[in-house]
C-alpha positions in Angstrom: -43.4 -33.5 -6.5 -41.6 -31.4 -9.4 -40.8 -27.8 -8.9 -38.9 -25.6 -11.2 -35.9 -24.2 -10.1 -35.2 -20.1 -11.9 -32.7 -18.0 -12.9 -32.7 -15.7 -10.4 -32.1 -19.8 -8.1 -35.6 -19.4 -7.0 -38.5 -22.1 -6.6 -42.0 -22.6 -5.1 -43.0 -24.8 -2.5 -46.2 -26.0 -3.5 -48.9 -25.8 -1.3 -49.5 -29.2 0.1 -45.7 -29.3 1.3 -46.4 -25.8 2.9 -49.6 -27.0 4.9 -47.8 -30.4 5.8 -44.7 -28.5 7.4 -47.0 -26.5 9.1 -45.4 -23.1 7.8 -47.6 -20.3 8.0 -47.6 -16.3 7.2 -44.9 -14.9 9.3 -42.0 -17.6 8.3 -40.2 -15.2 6.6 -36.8 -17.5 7.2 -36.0 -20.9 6.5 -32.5 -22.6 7.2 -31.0 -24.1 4.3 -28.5 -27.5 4.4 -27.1 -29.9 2.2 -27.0 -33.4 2.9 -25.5 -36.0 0.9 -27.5 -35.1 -2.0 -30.4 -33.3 0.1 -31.4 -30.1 0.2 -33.3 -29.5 3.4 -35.2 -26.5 4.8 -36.4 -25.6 8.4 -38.8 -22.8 9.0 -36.9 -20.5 12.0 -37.6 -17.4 14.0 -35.2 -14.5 13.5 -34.6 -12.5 16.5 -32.8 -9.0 16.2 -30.6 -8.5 18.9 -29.1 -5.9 20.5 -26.7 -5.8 23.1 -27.8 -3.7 26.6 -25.1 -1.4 26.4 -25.9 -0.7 22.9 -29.7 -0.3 23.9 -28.4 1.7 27.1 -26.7 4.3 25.0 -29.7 4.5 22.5 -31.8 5.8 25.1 -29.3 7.9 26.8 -28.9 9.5 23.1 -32.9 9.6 22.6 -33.9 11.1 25.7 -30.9 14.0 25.8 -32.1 17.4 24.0 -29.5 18.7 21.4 -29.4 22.3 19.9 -31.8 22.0 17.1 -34.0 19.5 18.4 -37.7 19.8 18.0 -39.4 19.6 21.5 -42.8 18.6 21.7 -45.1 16.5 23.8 -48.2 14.7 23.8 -50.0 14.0 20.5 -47.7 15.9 18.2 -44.6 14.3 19.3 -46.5 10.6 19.1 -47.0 12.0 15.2 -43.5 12.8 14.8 -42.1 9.7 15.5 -45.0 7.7 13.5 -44.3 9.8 10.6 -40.2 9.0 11.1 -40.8 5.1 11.8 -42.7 5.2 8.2 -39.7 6.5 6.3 
């Protein structure tokens, strides 16, 4: 099967190759190799990681009250932090 190759080193898997490797919505990465003459590409999950004591001092941070902090419980402070995740 023929696929242009762009500019901007961009191509489109056509559809029948996308339903035969089984990739779906939500394989947002594929691994890229070159073999002897063969591009290959293999769907993967991309996990974030972050180390405990990273995380451990994250929630040390978030849960400590600082001069200037807003304090508020409940259903207002649920609002806050939706508002902040969608910025």
């Amino acid at each position: 099967m023929l696929v242009k190759f762009t500019r901007g080193n961009q191509l489109t898997i056509p559809k029948k190759i996308v339903e035969q490797a089984g990739l779906q919505s939500g394989h947002d990465y594929l691994e890229v190799v070159y073999l002897d003459g063969v591009i290959c590409l293999k769907p993967v999950d991309v996990e974030e990681r972050i180390p405990p004591e990273v995380y451990e001092r994250f929630l040390e941070q978030a849960f400590t009250v600082e001069k200037g902090d807003i304090e508020a419980s409940g259903k207002k402070a649920d609002s806050v932090l939706r508002k902040r995740v969608k910025r």
